[in-house]
N, CA, C and O atoms as a GROMACS GRO file, in nm:
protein
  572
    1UNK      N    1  -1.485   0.243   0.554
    1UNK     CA    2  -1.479   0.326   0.434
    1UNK      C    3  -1.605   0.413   0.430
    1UNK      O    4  -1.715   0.357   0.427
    2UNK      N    5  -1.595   0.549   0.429
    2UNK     CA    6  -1.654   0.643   0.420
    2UNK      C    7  -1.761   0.633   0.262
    2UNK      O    8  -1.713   0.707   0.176
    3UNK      N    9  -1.822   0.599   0.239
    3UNK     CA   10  -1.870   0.633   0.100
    3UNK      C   11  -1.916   0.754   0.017
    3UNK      O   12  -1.912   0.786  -0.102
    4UNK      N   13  -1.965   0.813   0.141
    4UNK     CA   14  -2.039   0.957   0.047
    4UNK      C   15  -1.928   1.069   0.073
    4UNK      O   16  -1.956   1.184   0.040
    5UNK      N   17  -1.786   1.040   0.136
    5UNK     CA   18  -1.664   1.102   0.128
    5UNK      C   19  -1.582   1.074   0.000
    5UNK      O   20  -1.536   1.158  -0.078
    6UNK      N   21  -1.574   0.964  -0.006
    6UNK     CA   22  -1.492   0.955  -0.157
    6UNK      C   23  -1.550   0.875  -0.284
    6UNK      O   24  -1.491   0.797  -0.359
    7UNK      N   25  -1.700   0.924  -0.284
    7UNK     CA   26  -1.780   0.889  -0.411
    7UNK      C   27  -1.783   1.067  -0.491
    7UNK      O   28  -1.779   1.183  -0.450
    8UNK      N   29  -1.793   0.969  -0.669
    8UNK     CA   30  -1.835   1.115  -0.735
    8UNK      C   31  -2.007   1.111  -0.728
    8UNK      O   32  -2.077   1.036  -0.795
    9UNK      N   33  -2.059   1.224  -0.618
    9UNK     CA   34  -2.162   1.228  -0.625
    9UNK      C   35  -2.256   1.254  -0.780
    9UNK      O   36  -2.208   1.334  -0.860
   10UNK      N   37  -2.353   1.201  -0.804
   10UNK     CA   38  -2.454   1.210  -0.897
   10UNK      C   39  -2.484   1.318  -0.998
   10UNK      O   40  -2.523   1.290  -1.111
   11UNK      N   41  -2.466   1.445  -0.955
   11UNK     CA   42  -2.439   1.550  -1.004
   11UNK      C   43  -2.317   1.588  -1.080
   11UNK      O   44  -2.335   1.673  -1.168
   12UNK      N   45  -2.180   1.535  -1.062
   12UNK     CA   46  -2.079   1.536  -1.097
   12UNK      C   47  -2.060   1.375  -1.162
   12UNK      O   48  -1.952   1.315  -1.160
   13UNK      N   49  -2.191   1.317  -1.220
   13UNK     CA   50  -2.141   1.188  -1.300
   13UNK      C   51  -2.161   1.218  -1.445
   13UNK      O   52  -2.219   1.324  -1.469
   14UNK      N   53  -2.133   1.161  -1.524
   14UNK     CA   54  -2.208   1.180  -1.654
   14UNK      C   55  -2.268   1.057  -1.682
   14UNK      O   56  -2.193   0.969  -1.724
   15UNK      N   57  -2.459   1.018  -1.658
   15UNK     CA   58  -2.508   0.955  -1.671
   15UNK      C   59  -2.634   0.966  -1.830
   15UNK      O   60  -2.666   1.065  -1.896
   16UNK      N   61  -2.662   0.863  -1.840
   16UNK     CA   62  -2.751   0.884  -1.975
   16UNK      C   63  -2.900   0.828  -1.916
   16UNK      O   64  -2.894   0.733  -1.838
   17UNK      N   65  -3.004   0.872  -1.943
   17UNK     CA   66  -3.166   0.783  -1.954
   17UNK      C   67  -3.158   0.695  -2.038
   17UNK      O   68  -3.074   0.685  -2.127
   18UNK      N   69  -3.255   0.619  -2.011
   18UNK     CA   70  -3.266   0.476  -2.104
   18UNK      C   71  -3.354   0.505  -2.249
   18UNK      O   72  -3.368   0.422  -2.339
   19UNK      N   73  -3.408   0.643  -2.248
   19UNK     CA   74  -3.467   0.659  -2.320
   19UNK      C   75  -3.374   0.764  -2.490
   19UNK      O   76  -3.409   0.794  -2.603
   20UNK      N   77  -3.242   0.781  -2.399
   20UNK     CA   78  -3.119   0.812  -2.533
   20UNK      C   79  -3.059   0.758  -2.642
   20UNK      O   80  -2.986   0.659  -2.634
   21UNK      N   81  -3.088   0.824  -2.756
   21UNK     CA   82  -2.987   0.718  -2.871
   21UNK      C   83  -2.910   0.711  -2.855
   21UNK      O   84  -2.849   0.790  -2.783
   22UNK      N   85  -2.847   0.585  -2.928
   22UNK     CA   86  -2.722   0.559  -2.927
   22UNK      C   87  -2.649   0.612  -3.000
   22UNK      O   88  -2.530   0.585  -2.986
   23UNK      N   89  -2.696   0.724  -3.127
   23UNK     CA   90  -2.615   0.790  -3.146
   23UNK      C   91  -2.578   0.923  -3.068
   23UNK      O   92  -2.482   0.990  -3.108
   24UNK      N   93  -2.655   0.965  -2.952
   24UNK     CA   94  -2.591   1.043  -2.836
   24UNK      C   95  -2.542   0.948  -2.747
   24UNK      O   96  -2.461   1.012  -2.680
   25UNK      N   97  -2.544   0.855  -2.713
   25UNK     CA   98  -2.440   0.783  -2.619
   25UNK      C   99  -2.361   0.768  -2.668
   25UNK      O  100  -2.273   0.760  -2.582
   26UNK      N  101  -2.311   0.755  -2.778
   26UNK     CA  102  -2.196   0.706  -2.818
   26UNK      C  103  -2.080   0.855  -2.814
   26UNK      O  104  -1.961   0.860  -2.786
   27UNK      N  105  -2.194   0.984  -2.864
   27UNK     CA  106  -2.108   1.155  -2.879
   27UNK      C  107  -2.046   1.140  -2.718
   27UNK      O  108  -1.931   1.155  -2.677
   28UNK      N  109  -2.193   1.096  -2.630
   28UNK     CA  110  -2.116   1.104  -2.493
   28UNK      C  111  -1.971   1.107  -2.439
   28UNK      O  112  -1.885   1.184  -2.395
   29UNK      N  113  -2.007   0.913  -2.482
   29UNK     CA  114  -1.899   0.829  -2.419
   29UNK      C  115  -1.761   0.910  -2.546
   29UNK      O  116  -1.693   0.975  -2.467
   30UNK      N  117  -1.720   0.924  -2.638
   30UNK     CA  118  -1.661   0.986  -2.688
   30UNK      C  119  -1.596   1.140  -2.612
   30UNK      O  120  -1.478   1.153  -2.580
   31UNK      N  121  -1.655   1.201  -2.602
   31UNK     CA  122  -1.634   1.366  -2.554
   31UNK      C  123  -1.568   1.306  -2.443
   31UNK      O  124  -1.445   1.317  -2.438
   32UNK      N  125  -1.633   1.237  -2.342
   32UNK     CA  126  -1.552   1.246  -2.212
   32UNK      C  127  -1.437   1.138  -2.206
   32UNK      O  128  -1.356   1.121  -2.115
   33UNK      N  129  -1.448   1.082  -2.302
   33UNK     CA  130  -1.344   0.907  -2.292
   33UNK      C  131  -1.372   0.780  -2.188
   33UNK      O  132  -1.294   0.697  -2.141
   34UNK      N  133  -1.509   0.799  -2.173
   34UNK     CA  134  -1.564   0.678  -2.139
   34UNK      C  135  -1.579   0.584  -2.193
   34UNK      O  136  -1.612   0.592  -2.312
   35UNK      N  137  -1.564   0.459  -2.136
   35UNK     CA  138  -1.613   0.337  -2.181
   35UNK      C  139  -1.749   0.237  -2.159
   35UNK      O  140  -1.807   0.151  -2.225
   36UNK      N  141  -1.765   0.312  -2.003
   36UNK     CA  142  -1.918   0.287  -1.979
   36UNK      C  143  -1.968   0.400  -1.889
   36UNK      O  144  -1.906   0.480  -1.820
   37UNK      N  145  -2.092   0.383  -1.909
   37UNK     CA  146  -2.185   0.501  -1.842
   37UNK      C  147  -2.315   0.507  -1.775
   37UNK      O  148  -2.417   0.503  -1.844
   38UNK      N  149  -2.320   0.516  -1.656
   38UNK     CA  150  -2.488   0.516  -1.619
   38UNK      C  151  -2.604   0.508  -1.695
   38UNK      O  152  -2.627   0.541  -1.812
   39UNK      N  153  -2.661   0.466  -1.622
   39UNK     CA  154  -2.798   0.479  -1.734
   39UNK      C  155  -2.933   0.428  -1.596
   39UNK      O  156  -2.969   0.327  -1.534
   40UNK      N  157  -2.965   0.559  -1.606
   40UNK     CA  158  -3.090   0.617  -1.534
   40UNK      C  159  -3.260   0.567  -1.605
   40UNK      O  160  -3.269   0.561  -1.728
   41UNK      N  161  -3.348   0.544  -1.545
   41UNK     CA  162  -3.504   0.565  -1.586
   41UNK      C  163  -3.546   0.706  -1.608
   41UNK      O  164  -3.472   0.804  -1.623
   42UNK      N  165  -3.675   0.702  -1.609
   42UNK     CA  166  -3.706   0.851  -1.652
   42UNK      C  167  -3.688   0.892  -1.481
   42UNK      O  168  -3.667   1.011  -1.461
   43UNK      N  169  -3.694   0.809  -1.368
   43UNK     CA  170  -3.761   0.865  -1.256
   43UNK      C  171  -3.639   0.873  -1.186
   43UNK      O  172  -3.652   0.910  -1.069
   44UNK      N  173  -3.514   0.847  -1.227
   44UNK     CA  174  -3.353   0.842  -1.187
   44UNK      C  175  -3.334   0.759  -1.104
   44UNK      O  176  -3.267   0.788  -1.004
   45UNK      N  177  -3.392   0.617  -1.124
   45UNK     CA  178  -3.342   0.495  -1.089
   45UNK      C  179  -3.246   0.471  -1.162
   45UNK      O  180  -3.249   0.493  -1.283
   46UNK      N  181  -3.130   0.412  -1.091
   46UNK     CA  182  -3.025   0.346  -1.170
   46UNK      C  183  -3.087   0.226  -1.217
   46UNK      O  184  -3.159   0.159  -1.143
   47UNK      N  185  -3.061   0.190  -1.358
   47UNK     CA  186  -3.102   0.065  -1.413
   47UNK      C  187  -2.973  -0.015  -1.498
   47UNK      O  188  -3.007  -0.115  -1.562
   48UNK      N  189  -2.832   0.024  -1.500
   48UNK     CA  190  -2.742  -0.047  -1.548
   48UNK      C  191  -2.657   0.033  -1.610
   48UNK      O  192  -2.665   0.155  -1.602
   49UNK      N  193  -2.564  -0.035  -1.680
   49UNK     CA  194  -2.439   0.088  -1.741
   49UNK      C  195  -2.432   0.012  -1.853
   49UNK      O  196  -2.412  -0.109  -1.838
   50UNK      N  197  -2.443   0.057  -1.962
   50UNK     CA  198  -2.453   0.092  -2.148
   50UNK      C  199  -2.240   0.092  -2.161
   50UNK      O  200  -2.160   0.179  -2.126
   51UNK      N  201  -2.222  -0.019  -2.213
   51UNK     CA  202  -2.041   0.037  -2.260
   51UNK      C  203  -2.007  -0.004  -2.387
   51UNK      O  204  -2.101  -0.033  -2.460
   52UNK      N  205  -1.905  -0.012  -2.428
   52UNK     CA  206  -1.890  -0.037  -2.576
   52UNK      C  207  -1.885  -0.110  -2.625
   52UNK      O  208  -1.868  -0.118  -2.746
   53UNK      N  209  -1.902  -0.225  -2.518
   53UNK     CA  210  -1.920  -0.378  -2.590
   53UNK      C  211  -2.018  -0.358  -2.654
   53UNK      O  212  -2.020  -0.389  -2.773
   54UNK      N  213  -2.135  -0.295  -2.586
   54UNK     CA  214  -2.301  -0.317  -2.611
   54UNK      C  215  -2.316  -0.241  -2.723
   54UNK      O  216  -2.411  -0.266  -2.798
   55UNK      N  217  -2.216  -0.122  -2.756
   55UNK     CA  218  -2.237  -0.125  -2.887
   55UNK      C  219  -2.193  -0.204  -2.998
   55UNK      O  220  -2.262  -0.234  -3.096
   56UNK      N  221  -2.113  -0.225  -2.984
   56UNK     CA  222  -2.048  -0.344  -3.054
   56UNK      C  223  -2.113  -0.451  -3.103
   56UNK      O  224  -2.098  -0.491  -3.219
   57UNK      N  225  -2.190  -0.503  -3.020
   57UNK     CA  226  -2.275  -0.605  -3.027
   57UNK      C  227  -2.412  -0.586  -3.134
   57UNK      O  228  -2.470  -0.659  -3.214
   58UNK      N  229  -2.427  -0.451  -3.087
   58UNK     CA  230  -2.561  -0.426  -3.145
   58UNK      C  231  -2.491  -0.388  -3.291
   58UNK      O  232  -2.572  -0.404  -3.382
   59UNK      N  233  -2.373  -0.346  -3.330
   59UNK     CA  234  -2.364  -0.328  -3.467
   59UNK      C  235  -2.371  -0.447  -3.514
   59UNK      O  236  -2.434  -0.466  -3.618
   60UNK      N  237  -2.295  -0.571  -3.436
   60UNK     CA  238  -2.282  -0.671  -3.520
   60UNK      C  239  -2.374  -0.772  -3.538
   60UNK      O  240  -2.348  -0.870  -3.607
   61UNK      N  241  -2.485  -0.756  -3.480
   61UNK     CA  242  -2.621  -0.808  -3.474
   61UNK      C  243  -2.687  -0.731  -3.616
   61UNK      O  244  -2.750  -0.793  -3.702
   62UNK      N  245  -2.663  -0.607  -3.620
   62UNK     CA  246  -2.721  -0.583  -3.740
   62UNK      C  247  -2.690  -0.534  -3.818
   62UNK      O  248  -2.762  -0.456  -3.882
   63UNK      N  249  -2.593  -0.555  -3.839
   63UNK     CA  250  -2.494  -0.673  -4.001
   63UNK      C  251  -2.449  -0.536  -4.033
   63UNK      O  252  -2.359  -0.560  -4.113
   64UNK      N  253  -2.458  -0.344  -4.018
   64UNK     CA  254  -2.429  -0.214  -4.035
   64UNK      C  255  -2.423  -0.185  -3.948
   64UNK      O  256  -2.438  -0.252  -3.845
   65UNK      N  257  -2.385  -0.011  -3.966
   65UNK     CA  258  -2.397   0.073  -3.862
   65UNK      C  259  -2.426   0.224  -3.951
   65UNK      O  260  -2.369   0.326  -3.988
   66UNK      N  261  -2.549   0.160  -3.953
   66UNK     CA  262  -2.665   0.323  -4.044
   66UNK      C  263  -2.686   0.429  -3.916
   66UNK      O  264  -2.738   0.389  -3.812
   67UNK      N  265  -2.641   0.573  -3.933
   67UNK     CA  266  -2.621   0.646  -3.843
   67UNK      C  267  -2.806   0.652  -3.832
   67UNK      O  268  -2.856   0.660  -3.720
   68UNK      N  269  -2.875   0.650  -3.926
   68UNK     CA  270  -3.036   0.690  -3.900
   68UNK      C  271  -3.087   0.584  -3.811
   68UNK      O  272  -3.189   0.606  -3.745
   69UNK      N  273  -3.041   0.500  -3.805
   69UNK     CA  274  -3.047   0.334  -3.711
   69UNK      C  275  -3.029   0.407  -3.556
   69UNK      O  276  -3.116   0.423  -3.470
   70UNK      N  277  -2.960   0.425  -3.554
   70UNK     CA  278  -2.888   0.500  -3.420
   70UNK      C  279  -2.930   0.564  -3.386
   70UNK      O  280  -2.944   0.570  -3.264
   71UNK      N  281  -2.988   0.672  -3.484
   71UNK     CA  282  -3.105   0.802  -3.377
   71UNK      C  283  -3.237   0.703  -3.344
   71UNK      O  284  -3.300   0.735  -3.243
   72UNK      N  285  -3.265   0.634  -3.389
   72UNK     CA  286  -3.375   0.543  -3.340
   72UNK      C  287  -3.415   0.432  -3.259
   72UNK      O  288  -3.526   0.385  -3.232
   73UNK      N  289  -3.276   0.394  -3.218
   73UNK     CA  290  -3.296   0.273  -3.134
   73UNK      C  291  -3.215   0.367  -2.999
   73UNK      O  292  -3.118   0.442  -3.008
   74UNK      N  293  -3.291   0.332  -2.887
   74UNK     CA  294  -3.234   0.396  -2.774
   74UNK      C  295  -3.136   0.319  -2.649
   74UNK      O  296  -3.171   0.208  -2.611
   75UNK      N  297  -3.056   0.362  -2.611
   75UNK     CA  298  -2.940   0.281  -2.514
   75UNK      C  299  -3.022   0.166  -2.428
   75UNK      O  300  -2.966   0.060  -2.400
   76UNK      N  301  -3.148   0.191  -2.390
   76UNK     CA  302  -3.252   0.106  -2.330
   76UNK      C  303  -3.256  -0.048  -2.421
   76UNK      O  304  -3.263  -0.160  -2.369
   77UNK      N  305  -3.250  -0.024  -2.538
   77UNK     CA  306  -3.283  -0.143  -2.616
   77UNK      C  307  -3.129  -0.192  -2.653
   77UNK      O  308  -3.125  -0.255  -2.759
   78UNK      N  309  -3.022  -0.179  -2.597
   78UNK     CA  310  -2.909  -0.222  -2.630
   78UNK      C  311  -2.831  -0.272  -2.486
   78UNK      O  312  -2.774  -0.381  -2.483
   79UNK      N  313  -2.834  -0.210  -2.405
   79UNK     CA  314  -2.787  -0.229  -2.327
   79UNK      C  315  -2.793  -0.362  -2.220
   79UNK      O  316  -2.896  -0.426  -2.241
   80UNK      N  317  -2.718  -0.413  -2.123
   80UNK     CA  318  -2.709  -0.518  -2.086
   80UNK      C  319  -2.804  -0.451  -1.901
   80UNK      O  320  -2.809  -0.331  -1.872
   81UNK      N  321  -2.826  -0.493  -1.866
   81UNK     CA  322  -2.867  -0.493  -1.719
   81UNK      C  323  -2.790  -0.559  -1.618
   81UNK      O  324  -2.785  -0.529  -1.498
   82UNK      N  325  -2.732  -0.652  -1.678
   82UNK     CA  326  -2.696  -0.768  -1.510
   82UNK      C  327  -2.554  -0.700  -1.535
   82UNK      O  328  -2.490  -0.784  -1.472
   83UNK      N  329  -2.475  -0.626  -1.572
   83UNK     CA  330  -2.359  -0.588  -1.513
   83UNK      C  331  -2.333  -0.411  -1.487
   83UNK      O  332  -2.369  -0.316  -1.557
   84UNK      N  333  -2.266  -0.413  -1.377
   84UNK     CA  334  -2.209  -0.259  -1.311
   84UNK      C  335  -2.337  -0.294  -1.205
   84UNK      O  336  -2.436  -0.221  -1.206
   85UNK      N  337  -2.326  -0.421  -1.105
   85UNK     CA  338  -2.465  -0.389  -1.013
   85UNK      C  339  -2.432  -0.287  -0.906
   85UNK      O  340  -2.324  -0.298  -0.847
   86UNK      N  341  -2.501  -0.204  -0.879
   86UNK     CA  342  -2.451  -0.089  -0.762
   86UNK      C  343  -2.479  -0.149  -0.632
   86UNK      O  344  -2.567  -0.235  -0.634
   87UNK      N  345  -2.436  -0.127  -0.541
   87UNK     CA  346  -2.411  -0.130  -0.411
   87UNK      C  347  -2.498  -0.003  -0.330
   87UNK      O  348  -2.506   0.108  -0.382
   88UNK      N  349  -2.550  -0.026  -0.222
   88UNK     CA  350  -2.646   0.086  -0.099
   88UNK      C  351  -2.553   0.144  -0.051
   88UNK      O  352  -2.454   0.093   0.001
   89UNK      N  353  -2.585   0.288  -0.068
   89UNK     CA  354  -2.504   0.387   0.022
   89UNK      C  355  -2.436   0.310   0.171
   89UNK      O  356  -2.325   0.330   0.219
   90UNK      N  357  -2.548   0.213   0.224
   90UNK     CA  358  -2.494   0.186   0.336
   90UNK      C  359  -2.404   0.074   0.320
   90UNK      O  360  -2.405  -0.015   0.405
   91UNK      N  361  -2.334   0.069   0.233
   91UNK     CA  362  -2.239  -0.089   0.148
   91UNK      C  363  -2.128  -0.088   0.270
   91UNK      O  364  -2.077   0.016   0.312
   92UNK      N  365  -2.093  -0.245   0.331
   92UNK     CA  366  -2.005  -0.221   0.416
   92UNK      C  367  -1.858  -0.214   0.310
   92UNK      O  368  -1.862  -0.219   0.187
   93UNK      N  369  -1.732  -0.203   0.396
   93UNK     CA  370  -1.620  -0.240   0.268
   93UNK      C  371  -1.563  -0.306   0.162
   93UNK      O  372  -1.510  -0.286   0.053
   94UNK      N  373  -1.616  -0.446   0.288
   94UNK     CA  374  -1.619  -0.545   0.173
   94UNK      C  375  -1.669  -0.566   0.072
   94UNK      O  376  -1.603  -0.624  -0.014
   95UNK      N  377  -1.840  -0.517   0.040
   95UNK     CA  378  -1.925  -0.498  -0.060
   95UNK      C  379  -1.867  -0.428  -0.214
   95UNK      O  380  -1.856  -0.465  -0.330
   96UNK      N  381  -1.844  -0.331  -0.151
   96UNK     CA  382  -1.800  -0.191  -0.223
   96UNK      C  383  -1.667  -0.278  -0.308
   96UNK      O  384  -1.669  -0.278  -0.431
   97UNK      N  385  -1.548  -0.357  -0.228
   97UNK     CA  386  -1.472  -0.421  -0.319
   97UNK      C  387  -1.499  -0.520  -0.348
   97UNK      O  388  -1.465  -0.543  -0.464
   98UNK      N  389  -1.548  -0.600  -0.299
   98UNK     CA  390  -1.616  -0.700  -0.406
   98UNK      C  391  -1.680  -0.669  -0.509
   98UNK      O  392  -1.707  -0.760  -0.588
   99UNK      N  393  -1.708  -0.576  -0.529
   99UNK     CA  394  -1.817  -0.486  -0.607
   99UNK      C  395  -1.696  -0.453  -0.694
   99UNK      O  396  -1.697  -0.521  -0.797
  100UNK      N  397  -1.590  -0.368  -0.684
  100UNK     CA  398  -1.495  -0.339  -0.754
  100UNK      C  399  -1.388  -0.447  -0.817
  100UNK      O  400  -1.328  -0.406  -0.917
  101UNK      N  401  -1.363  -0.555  -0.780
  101UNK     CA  402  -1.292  -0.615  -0.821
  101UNK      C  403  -1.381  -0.673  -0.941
  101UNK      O  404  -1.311  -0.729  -1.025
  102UNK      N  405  -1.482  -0.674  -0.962
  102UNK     CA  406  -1.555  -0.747  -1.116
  102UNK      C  407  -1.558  -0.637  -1.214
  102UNK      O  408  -1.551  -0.667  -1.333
  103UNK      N  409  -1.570  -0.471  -1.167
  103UNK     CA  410  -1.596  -0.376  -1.261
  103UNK      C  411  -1.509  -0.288  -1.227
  103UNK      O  412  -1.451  -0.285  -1.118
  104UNK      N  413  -1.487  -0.177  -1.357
  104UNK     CA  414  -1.405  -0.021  -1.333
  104UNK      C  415  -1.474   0.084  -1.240
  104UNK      O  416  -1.424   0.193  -1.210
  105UNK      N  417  -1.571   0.047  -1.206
  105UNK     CA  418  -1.656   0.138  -1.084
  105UNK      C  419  -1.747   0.082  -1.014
  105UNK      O  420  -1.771  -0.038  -1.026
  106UNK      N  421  -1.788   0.133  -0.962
  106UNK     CA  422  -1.911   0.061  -0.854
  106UNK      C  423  -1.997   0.206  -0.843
  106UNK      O  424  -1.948   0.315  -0.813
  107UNK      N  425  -2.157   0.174  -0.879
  107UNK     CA  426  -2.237   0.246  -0.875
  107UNK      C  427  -2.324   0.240  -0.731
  107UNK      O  428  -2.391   0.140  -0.704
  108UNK      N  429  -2.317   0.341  -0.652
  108UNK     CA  430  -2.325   0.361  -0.524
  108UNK      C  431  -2.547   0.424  -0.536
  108UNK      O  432  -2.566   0.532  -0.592
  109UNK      N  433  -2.631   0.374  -0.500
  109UNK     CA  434  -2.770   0.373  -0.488
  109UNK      C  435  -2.846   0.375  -0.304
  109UNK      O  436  -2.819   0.332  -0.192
  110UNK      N  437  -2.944   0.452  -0.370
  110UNK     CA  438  -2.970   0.465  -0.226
  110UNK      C  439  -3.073   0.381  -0.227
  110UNK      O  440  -3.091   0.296  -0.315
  111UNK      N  441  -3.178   0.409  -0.091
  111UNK     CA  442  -3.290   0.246  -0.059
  111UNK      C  443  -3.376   0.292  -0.183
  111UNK      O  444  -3.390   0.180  -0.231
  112UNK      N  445  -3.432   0.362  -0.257
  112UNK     CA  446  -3.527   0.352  -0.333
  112UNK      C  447  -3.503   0.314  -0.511
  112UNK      O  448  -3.582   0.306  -0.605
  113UNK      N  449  -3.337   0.294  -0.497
  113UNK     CA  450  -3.276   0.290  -0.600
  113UNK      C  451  -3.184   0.369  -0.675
  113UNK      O  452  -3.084   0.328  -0.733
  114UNK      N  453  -3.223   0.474  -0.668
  114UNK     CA  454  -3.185   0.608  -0.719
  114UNK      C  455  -3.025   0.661  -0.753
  114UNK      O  456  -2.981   0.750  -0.680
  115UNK      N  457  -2.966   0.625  -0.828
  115UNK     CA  458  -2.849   0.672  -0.810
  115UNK      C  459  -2.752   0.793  -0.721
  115UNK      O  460  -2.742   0.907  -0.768
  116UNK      N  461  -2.713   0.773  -0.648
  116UNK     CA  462  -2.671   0.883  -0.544
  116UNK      C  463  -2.453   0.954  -0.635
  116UNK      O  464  -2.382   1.054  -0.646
  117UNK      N  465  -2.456   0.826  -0.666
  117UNK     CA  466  -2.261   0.871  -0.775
  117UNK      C  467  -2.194   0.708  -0.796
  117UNK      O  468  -2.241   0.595  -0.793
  118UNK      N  469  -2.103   0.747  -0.812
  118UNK     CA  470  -2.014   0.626  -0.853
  118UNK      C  471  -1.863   0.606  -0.776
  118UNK      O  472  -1.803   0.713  -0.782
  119UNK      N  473  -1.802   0.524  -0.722
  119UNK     CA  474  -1.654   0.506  -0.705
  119UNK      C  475  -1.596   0.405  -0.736
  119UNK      O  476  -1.636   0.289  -0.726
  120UNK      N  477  -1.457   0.461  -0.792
  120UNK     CA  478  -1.378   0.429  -0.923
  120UNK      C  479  -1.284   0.366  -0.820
  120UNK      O  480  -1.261   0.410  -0.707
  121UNK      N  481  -1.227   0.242  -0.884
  121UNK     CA  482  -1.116   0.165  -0.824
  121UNK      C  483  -1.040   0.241  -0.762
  121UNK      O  484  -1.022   0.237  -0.640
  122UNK      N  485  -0.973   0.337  -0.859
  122UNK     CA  486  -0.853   0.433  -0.801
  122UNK      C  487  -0.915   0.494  -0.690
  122UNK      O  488  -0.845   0.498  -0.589
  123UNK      N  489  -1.059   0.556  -0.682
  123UNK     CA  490  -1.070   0.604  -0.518
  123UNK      C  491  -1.089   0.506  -0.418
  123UNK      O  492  -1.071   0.563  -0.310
  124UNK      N  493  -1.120   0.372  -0.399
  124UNK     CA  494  -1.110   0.292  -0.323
  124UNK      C  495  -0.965   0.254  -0.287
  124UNK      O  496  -0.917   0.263  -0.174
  125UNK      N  497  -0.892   0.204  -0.413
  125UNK     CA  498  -0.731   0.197  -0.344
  125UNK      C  499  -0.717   0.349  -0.252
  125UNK      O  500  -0.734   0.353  -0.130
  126UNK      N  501  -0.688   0.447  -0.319
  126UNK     CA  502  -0.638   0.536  -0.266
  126UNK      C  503  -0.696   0.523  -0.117
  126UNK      O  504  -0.610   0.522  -0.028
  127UNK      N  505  -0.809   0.514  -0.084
  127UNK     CA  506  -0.897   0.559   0.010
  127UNK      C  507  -0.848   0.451   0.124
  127UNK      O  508  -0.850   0.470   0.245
  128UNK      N  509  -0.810   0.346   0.060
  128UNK     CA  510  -0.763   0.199   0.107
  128UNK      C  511  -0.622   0.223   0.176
  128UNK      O  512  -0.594   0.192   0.292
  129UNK      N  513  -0.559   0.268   0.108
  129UNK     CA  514  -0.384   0.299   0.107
  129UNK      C  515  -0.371   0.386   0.227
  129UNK      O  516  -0.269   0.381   0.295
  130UNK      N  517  -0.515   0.500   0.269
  130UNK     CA  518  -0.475   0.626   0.329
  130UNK      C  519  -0.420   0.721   0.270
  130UNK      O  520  -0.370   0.810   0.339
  131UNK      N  521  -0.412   0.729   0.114
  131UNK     CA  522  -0.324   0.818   0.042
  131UNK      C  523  -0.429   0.945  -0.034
  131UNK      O  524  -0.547   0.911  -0.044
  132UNK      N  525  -0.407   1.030  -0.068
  132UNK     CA  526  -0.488   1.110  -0.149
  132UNK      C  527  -0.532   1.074  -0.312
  132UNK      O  528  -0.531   0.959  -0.356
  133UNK      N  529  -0.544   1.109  -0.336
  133UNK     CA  530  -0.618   1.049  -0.520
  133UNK      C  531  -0.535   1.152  -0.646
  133UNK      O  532  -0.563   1.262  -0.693
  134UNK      N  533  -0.408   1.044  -0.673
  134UNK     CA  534  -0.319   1.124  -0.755
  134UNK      C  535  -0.412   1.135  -0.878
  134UNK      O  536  -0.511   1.072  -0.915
  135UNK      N  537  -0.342   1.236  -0.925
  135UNK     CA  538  -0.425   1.340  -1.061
  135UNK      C  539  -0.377   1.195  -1.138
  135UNK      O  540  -0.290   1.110  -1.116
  136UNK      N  541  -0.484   1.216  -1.241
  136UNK     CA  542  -0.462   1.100  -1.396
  136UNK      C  543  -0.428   1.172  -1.469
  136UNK      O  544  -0.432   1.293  -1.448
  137UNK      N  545  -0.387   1.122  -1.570
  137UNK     CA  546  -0.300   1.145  -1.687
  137UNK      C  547  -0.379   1.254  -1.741
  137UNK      O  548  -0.493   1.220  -1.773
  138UNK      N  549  -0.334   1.431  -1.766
  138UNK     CA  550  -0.390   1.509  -1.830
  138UNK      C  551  -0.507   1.604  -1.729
  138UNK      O  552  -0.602   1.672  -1.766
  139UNK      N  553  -0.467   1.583  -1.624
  139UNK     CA  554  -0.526   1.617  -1.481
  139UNK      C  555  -0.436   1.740  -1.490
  139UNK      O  556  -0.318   1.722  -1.520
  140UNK      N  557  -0.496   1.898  -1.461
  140UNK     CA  558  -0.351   1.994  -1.422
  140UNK      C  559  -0.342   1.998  -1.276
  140UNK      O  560  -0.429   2.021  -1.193
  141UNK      N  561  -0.252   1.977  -1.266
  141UNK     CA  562  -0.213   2.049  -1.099
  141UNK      C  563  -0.111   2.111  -1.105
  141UNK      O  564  -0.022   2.097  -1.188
  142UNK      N  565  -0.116   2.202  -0.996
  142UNK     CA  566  -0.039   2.352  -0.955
  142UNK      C  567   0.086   2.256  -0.896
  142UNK      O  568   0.077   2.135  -0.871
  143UNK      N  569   0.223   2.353  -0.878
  143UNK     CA  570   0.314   2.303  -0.840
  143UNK      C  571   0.352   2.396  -0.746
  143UNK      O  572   0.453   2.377  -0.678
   0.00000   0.00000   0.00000
């Protein structure tokens, strides 16, 4: 399995810093219909993926959900670390699905850490199958 062939490279992810509120992670994950999302250092180390459990959690830890709360506490202080662990560009196949079978993506890092993109179950099957990567729901394609 090819990785840096059928990964969404880094540039084409929508990732957040650890240093973002959660009331912009949350506009994020909203706008695009995510459920979880990168989450970078200042120096673009990958450091874990922020999803909606973790908000969840953090509302219900503190007993509201005061929008002024939210511009102040940042995805860094909510978020979980030990899950979405990424895998080295140089990940053999097995990695990469082992890697996928616990999460909806696998975050693909190079040796210094750095996030390089992400691949999504559906591009591993596909990629798996030999098949191309059918459009998702609300995808246009030409006929």
């Amino acid at each position: 399995m090819n990785i840096a062939k059928i990964m969404v490279p880094k540039a084409m992810t929508v990732c957040l810093e650890e240093s973002a509120s959660i009331r912009k992670a949350v506009d994020v994950m909203r706008r695009h219909g995510y459920t979880a999302i990168p989450v970078l250092d200042s120096a673009g180390k990958y450091i874990g993926c922020v999803n909606d459990r973790d908000f969840l959690r953090y509302i219900v830890t503190q007993g509201h959900a005061d929008p002024g709360e939210h511009e102040r506490t940042s995805v860094g202080d909510i978020m979980r670390r030990d899950h979405y662990m990424p895998v080295p560009i140089t990940a053999t196949e097995d990695q990469i699905i082992d890697a996928a079978i616990c999460q909806n993506f696998v975050p693909v890092v190079d040796d210094r850490g750095c996030l390089c993109g992400i691949i999504t179950r559906r591009m591993i099957i596909a990629d798996l199958a030999g098949r191309p990567l059918p459009p998702t729901e609300g995808e246009f394609t030409e006929k």
